[in-house]
N, CA, C and O atoms as a Tinker XYZ file with bonds, in Angstrom:
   536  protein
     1  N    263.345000  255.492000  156.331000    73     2
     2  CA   262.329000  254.447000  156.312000    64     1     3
     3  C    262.976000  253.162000  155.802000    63     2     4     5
     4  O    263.427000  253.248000  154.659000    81     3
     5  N    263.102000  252.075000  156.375000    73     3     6
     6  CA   263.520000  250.971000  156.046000    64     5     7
     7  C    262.386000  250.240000  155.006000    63     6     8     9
     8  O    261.404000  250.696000  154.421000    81     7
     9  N    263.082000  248.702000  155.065000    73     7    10
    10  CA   262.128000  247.830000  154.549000    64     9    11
    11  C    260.744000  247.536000  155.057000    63    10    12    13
    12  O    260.723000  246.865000  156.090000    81    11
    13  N    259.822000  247.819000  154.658000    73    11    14
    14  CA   258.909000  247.958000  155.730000    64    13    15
    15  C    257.994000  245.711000  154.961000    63    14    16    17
    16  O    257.094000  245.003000  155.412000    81    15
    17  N    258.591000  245.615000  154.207000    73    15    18
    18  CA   258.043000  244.121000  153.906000    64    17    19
    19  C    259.046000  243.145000  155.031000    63    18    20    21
    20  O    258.736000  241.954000  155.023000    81    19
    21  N    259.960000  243.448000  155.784000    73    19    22
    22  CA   260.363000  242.676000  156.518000    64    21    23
    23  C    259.529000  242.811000  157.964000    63    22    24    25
    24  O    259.319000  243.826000  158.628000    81    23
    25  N    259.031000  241.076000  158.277000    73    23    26
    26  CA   258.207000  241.195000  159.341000    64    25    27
    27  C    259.258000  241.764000  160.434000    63    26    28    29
    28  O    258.808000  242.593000  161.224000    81    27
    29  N    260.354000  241.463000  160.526000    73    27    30
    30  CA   261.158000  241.489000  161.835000    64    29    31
    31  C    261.132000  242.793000  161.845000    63    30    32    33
    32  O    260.520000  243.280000  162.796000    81    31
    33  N    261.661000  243.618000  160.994000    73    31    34
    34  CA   261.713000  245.584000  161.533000    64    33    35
    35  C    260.488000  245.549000  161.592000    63    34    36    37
    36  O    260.244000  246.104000  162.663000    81    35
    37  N    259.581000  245.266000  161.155000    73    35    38
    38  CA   258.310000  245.767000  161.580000    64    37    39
    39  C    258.065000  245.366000  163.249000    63    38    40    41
    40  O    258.184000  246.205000  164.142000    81    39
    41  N    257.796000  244.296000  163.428000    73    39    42
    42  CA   257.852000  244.325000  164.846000    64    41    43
    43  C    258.760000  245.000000  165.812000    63    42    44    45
    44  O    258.261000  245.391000  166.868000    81    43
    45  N    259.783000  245.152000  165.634000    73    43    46
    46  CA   260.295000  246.042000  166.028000    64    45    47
    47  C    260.109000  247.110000  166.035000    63    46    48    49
    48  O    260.224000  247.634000  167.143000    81    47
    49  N    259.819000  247.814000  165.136000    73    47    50
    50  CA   258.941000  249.187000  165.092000    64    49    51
    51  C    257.546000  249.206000  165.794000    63    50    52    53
    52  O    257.042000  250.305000  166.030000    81    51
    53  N    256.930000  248.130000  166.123000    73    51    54
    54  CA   255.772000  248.405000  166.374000    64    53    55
    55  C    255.576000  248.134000  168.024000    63    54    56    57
    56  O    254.718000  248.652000  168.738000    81    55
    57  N    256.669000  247.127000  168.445000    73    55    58
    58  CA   257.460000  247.047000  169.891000    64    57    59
    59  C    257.566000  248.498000  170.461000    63    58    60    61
    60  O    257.023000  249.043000  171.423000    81    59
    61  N    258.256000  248.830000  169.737000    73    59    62
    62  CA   258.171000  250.634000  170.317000    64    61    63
    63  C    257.248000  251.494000  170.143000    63    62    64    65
    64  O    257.235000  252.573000  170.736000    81    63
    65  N    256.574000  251.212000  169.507000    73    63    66
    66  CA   254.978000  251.806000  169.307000    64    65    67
    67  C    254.585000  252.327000  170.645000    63    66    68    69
    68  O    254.631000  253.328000  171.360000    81    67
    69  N    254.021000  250.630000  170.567000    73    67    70
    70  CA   253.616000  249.372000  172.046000    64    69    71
    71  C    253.930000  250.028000  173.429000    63    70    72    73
    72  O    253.124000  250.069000  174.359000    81    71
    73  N    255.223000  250.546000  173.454000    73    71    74
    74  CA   255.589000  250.824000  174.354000    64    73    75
    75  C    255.267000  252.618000  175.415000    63    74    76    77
    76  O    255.478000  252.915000  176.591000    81    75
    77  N    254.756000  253.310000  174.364000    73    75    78
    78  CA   254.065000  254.510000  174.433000    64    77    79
    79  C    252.510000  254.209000  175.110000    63    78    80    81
    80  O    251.701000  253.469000  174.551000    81    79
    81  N    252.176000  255.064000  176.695000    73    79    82
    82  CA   251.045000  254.373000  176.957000    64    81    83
    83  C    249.897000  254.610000  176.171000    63    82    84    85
    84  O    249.015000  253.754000  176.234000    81    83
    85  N    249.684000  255.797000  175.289000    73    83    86
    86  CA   248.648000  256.156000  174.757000    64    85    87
    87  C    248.315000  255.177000  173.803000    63    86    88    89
    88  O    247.193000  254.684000  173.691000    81    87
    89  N    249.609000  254.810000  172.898000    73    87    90
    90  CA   249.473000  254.053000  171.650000    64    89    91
    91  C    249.504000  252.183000  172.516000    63    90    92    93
    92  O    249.488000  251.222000  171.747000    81    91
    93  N    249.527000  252.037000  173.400000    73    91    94
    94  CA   249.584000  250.640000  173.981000    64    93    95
    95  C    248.353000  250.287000  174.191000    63    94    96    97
    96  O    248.218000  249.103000  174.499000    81    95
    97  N    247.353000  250.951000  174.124000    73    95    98
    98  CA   245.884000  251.123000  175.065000    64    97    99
    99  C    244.963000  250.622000  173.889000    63    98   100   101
   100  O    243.837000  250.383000  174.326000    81    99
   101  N    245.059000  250.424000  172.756000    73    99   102
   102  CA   244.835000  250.219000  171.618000    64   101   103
   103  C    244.559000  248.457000  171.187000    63   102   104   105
   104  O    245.618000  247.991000  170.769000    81   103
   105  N    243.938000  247.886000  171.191000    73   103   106
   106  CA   243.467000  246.476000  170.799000    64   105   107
   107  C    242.274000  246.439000  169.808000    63   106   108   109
   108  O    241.571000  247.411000  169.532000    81   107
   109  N    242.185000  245.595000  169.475000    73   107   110
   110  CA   240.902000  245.057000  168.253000    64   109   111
   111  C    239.779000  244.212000  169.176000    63   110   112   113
   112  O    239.808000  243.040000  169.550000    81   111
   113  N    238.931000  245.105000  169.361000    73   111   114
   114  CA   237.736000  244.289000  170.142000    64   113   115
   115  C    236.209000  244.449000  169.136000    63   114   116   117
   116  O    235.758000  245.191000  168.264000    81   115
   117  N    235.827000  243.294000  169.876000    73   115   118
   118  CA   234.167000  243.610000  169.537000    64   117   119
   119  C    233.555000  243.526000  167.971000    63   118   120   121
   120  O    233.704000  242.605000  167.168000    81   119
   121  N    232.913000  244.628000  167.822000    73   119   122
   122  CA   232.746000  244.615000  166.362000    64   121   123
   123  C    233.941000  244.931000  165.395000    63   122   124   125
   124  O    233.676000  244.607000  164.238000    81   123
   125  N    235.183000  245.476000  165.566000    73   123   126
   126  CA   236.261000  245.633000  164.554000    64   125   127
   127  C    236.856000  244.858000  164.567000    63   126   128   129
   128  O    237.389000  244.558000  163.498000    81   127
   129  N    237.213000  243.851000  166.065000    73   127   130
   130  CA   238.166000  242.128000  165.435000    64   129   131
   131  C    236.961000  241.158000  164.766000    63   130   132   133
   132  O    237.387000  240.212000  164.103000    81   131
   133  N    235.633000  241.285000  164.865000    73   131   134
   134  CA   234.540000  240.461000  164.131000    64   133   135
   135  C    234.903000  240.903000  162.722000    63   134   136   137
   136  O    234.987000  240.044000  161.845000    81   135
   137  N    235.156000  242.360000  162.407000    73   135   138
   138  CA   234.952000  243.009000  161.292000    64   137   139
   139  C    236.149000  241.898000  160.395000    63   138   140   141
   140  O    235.915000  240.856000  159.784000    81   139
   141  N    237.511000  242.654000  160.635000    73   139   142
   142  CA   239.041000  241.888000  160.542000    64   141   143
   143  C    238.848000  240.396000  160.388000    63   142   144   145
   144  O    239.468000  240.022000  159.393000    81   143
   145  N    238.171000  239.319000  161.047000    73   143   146
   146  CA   237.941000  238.220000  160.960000    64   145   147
   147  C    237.406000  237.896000  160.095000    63   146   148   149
   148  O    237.845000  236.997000  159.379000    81   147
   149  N    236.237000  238.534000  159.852000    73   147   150
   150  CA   235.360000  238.162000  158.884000    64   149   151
   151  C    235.775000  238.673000  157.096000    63   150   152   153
   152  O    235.311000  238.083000  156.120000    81   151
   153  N    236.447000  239.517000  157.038000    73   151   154
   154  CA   237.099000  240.473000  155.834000    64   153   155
   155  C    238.311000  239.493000  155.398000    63   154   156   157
   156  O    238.249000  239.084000  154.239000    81   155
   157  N    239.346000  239.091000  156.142000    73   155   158
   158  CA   240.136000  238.632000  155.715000    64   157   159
   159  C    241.643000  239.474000  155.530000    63   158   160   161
   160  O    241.472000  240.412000  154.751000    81   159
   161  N    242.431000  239.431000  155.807000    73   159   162
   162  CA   243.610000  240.467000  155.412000    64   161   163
   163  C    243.772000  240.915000  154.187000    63   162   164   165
   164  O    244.032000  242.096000  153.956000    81   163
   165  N    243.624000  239.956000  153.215000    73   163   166
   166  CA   243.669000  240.956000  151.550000    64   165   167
   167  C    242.879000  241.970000  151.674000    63   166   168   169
   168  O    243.229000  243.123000  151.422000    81   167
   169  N    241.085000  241.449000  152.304000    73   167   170
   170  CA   239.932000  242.681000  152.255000    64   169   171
   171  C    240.590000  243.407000  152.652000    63   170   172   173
   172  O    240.839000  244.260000  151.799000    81   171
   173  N    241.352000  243.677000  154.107000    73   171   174
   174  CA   241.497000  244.518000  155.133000    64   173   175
   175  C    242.595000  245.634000  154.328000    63   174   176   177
   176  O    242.577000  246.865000  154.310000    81   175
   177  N    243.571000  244.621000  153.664000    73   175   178
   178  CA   244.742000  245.688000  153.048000    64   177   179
   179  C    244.649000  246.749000  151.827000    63   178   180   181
   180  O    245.376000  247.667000  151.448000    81   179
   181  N    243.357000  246.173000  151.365000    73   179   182
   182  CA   242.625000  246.778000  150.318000    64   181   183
   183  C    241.969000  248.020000  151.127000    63   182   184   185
   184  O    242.321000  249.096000  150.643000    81   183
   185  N    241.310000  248.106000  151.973000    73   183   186
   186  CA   240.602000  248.987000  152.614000    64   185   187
   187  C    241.531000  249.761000  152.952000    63   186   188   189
   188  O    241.479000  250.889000  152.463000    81   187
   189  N    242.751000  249.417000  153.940000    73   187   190
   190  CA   243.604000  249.795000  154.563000    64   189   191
   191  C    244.344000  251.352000  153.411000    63   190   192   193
   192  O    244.657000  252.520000  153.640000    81   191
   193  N    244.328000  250.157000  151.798000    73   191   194
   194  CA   245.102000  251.349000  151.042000    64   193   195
   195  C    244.266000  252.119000  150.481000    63   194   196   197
   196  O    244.832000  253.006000  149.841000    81   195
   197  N    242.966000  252.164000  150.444000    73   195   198
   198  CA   241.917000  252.792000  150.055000    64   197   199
   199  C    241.674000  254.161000  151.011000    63   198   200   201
   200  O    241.522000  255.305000  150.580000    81   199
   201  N    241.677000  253.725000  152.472000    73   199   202
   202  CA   241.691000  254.568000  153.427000    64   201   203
   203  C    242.619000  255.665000  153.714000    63   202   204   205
   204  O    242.365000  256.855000  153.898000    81   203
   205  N    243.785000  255.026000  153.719000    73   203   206
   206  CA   244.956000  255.915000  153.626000    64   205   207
   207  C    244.678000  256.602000  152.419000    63   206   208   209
   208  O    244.508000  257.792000  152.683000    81   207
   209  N    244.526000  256.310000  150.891000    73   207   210
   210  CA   244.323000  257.371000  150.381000    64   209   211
   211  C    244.381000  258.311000  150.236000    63   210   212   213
   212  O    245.118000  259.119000  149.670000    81   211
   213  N    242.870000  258.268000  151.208000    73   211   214
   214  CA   241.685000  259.479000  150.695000    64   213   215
   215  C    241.860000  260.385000  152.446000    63   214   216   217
   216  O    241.189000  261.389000  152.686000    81   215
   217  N    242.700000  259.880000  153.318000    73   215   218
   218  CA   242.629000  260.239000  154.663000    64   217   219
   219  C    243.966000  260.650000  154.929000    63   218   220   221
   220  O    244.105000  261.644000  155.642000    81   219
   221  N    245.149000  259.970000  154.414000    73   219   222
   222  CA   246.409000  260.238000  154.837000    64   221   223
   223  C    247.070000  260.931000  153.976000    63   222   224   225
   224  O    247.656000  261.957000  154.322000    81   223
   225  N    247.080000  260.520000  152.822000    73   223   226
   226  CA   248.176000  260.757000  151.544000    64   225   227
   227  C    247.887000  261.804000  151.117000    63   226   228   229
   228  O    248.629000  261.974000  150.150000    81   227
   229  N    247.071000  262.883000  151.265000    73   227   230
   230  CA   246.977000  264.242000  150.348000    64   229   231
   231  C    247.556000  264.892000  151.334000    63   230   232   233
   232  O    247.529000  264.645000  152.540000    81   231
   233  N    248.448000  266.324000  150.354000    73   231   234
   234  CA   249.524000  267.357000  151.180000    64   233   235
   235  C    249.209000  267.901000  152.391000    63   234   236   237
   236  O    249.880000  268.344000  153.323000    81   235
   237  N    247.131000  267.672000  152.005000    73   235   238
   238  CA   246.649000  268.887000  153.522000    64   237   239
   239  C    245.549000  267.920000  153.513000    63   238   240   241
   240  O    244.608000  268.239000  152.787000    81   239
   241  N    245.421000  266.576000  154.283000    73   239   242
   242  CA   244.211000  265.818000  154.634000    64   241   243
   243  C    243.138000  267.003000  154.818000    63   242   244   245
   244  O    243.366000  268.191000  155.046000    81   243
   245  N    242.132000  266.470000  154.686000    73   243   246
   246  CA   240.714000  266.980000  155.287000    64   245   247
   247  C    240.700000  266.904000  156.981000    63   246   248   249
   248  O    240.842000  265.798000  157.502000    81   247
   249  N    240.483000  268.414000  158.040000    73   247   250
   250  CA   240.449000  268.062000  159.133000    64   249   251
   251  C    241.559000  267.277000  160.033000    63   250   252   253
   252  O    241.380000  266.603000  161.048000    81   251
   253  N    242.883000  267.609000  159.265000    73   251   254
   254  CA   244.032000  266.944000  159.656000    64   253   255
   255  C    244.357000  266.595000  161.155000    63   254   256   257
   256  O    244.245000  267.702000  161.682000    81   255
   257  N    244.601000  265.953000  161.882000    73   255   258
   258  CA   244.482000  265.514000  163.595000    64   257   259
   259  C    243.322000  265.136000  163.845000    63   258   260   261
   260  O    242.965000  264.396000  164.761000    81   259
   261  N    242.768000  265.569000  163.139000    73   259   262
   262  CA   241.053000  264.929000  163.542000    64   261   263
   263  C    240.633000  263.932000  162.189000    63   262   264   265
   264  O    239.426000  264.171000  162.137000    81   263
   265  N    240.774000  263.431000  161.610000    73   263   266
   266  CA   240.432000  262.508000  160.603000    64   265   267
   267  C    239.877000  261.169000  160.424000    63   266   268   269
   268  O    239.036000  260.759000  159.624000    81   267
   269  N    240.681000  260.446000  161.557000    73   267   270
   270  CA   240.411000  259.224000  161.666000    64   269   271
   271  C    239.944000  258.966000  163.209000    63   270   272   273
   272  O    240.452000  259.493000  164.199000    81   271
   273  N    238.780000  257.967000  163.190000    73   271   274
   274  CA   238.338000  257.848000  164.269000    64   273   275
   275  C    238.903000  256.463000  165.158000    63   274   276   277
   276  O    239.682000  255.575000  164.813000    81   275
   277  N    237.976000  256.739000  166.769000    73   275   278
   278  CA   238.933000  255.777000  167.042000    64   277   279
   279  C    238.163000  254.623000  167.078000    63   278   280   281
   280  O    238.525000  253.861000  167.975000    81   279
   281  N    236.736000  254.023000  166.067000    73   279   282
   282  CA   236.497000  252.845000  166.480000    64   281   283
   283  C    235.907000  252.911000  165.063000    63   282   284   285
   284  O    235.884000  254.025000  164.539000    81   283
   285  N    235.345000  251.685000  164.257000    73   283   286
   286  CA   234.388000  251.614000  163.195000    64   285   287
   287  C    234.795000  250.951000  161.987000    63   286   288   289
   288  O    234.157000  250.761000  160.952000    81   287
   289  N    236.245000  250.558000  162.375000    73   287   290
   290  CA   236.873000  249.871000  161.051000    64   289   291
   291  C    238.046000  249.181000  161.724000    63   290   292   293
   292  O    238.375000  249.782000  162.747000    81   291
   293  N    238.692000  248.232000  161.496000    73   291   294
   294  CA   240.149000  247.819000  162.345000    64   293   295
   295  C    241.120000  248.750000  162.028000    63   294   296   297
   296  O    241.845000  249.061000  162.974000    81   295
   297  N    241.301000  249.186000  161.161000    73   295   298
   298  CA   242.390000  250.073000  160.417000    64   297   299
   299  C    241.973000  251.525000  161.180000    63   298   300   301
   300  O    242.894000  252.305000  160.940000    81   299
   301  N    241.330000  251.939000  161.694000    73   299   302
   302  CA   241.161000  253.050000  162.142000    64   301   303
   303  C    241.656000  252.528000  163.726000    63   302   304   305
   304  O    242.539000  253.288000  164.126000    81   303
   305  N    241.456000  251.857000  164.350000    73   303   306
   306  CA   241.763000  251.700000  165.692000    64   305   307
   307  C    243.834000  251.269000  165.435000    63   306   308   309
   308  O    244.664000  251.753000  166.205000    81   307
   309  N    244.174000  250.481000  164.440000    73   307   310
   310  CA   245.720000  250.051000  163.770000    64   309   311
   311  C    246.242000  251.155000  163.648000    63   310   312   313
   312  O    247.281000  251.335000  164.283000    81   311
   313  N    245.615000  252.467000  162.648000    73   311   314
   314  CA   245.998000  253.541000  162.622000    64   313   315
   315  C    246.566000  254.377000  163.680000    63   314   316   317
   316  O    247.629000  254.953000  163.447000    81   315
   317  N    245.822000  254.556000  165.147000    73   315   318
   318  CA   246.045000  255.282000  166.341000    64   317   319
   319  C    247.297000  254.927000  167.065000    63   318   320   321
   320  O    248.161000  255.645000  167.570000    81   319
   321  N    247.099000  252.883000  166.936000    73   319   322
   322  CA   248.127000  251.869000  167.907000    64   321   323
   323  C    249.570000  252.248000  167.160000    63   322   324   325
   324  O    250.685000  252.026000  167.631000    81   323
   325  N    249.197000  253.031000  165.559000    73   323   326
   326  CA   250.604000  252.350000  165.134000    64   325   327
   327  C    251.427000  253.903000  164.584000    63   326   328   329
   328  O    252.376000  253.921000  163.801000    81   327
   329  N    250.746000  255.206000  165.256000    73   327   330
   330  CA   250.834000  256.404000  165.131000    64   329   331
   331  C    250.281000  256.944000  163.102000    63   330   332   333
   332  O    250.360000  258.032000  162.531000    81   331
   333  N    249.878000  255.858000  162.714000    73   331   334
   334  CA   249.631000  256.639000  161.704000    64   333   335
   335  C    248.561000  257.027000  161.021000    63   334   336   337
   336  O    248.250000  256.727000  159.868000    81   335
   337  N    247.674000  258.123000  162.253000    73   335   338
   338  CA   246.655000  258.260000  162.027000    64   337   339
   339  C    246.457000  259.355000  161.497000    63   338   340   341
   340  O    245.399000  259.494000  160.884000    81   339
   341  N    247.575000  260.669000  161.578000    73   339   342
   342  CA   247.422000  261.492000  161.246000    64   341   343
   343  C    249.196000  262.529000  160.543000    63   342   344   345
   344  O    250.385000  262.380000  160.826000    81   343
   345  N    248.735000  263.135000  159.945000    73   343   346
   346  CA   250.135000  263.419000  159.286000    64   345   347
   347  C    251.549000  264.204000  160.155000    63   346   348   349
   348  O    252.758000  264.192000  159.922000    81   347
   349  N    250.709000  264.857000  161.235000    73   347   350
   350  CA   251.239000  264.944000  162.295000    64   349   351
   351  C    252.457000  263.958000  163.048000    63   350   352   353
   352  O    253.645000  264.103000  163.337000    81   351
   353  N    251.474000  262.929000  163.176000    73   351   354
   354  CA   252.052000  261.794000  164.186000    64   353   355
   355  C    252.578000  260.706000  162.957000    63   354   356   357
   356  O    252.994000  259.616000  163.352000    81   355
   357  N    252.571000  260.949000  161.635000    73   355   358
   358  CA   253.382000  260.332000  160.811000    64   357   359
   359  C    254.764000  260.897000  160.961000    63   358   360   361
   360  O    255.665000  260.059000  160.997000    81   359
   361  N    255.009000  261.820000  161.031000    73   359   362
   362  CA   256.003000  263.051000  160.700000    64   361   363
   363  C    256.932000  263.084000  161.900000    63   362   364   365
   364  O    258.155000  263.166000  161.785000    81   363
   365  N    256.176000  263.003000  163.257000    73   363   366
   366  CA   257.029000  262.798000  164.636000    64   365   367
   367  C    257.256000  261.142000  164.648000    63   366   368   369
   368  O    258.433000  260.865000  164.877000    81   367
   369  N    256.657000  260.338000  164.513000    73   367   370
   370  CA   256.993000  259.272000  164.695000    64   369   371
   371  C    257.703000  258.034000  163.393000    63   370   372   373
   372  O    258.602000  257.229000  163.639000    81   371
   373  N    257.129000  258.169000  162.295000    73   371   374
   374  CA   258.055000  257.486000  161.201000    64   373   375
   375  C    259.077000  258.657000  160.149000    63   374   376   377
   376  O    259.871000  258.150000  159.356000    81   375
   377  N    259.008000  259.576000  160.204000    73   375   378
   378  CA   259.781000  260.706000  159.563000    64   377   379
   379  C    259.328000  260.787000  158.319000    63   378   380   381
   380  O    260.079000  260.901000  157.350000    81   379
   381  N    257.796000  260.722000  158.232000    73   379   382
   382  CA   257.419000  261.010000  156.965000    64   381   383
   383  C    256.836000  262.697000  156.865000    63   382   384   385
   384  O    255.825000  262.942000  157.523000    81   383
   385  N    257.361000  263.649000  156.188000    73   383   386
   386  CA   257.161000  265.098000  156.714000    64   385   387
   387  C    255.673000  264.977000  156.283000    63   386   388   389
   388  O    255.114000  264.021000  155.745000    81   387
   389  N    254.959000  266.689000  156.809000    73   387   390
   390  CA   253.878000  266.666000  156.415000    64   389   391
   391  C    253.925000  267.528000  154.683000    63   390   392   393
   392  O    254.876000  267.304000  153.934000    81   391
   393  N    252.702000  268.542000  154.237000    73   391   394
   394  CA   252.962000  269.277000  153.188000    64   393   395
   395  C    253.202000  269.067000  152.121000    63   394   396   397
   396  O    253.348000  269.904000  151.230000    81   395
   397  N    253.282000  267.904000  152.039000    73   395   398
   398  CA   252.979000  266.844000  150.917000    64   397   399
   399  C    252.799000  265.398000  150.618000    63   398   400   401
   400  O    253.027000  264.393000  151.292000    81   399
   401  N    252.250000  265.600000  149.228000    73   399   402
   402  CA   251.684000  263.874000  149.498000    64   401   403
   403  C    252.430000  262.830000  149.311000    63   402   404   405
   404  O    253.375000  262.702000  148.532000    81   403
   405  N    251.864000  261.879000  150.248000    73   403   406
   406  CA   252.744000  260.627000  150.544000    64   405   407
   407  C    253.316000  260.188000  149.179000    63   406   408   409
   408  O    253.032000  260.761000  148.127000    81   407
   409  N    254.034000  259.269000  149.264000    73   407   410
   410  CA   254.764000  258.827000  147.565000    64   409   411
   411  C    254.412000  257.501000  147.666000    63   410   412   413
   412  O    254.100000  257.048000  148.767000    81   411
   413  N    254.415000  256.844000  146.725000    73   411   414
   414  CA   254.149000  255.287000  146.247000    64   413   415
   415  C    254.439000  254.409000  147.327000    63   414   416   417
   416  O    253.726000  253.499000  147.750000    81   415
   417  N    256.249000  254.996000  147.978000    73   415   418
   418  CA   256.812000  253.683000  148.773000    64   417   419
   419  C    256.135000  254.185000  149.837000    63   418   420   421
   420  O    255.258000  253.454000  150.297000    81   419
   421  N    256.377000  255.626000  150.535000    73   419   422
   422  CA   255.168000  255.441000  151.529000    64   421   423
   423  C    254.301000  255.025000  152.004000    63   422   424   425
   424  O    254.125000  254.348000  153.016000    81   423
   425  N    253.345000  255.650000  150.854000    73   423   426
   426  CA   251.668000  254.976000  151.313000    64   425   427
   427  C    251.557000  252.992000  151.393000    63   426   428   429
   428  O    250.662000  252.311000  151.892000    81   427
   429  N    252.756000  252.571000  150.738000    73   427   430
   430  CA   252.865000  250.649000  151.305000    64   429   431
   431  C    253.259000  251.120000  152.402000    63   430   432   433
   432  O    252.491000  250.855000  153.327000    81   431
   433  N    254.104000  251.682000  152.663000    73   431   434
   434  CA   254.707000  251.339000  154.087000    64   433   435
   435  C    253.646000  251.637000  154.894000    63   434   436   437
   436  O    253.054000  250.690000  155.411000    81   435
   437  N    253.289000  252.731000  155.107000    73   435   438
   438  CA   251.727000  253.321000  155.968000    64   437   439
   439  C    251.019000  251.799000  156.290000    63   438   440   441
   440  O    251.098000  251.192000  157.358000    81   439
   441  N    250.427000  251.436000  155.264000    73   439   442
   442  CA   249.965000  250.076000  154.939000    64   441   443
   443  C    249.970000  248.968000  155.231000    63   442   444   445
   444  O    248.991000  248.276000  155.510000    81   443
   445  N    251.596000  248.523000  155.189000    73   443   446
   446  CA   252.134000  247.762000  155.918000    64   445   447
   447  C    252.753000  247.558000  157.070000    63   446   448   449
   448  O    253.355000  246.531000  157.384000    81   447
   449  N    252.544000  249.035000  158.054000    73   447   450
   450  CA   252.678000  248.923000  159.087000    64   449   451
   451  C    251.366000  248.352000  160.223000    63   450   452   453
   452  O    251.312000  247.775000  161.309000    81   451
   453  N    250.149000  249.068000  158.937000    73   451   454
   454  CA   248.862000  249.034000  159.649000    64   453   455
   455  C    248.297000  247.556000  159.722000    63   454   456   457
   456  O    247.769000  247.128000  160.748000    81   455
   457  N    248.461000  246.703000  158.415000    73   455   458
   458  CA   248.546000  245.383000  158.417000    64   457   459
   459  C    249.118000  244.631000  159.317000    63   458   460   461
   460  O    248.463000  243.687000  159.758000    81   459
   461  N    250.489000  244.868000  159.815000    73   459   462
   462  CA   251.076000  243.993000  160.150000    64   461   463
   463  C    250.640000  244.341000  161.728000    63   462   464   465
   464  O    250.730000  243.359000  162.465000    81   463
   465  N    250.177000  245.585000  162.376000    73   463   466
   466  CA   249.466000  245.506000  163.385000    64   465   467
   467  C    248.534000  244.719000  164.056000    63   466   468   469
   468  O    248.447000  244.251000  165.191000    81   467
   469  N    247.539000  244.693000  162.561000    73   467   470
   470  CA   246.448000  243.990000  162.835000    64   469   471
   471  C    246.976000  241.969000  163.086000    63   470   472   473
   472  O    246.978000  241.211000  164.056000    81   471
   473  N    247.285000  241.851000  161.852000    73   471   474
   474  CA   247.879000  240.312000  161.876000    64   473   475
   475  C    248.387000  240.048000  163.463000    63   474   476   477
   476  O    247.771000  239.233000  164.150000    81   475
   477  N    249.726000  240.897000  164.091000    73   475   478
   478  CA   249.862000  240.522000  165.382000    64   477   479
   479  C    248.758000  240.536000  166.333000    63   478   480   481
   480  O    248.646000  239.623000  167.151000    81   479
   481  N    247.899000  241.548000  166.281000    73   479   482
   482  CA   246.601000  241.449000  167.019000    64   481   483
   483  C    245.663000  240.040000  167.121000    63   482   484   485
   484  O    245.251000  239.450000  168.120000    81   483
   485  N    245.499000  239.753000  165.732000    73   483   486
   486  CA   245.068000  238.771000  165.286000    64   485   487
   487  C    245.364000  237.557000  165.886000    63   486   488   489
   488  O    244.619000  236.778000  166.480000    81   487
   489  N    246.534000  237.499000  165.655000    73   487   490
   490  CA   247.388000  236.202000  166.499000    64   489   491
   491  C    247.642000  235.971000  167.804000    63   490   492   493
   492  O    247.629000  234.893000  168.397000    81   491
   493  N    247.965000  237.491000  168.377000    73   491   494
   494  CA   247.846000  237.232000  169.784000    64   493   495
   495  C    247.198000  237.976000  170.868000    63   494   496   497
   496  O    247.277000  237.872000  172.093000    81   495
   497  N    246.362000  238.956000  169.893000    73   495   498
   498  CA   245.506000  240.004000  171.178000    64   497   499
   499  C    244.681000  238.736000  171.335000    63   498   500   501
   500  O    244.650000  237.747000  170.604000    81   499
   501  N    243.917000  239.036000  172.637000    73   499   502
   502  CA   242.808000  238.082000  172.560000    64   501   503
   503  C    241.981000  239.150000  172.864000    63   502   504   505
   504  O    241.375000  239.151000  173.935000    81   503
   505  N    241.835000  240.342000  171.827000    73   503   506
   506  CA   240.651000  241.664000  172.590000    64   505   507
   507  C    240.291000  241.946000  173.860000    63   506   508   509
   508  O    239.610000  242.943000  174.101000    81   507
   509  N    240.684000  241.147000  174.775000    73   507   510
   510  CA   239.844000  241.447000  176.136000    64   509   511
   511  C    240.904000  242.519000  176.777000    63   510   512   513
   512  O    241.621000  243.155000  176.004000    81   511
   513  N    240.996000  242.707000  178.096000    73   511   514
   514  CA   241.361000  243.665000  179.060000    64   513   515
   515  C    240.830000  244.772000  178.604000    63   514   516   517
   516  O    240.180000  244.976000  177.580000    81   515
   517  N    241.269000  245.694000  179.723000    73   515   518
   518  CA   240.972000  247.032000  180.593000    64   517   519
   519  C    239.638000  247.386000  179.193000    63   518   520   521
   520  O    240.157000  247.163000  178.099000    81   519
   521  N    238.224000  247.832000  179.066000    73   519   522
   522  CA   237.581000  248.608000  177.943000    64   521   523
   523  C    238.231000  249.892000  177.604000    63   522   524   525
   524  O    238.763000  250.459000  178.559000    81   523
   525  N    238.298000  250.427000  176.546000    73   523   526
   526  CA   238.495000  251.456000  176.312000    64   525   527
   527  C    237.824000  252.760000  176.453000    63   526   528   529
   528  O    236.610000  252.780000  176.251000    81   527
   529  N    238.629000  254.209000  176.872000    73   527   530
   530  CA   237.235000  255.178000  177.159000    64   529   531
   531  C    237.307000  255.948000  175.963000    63   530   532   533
   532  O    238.211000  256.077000  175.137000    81   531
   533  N    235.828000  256.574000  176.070000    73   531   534
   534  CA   236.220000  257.496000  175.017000    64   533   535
   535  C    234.422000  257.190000  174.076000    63   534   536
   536  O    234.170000  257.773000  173.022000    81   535
């Protein structure tokens, strides 16, 4: 796990995200970029580490693969785009194992991957194209 406070690896990491069609399909529309807009990024990062918490960071989440949904908060839709929705797809995709709980530098990084999702969204999704199913 690198620096995860440098914007540049982050985009880069999240470039390759991006590039996976499942995790590409993923934008901030509607009521969750109203939500994000209106909250502010401190709100959002606060939530963001609040969420992870109580959803990501324990050894055996509650309902693990199934935990986080895919609409109702920005960080839950950031979560899916940015694989770290579940401890599973933490574990295949940033090499954070499962079976135990996340550690201090982790759960920022988690965090600050999910942030820095949103912010690019922010800046340059403009929410529209294809609706999402589901």
């Amino acid at each position: 796990m690198a620096d995860s406070s440098d914007p540049a690896w982050l985009d880069q990491r999240l470039d390759a995200l991006a590039r996976e069609p499942f995790r590409a399909r993923f934008h901030l529309r509607g009521r969750d970029r109203a939500t994000a807009e209106l909250k502010g990024p401190a709100t959002i990062r606060r939530h963001a580490y609040d969420l992870i918490a109580g959803r990501l960071a324990p050894a055996a989440p509650y309902k693990d693969g199934k935990q986080t949904p895919y609409r109702g908060h920005p960080v839950f839709v950031a979560q899916h785009a940015t694989a770290t929705c579940c401890r599973g797809c933490l574990e295949r995709r940033h090499g954070i194992p499962k079976g135990r709980e996340l550690t201090r530098a982790e759960h920022v990084y988690v965090v600050d991957v999910i942030c820095r999702w949103i912010e690019r969204e922010m800046r340059d999704g403009t929410g529209s194209g294809p609706p999402r199913r589901g």
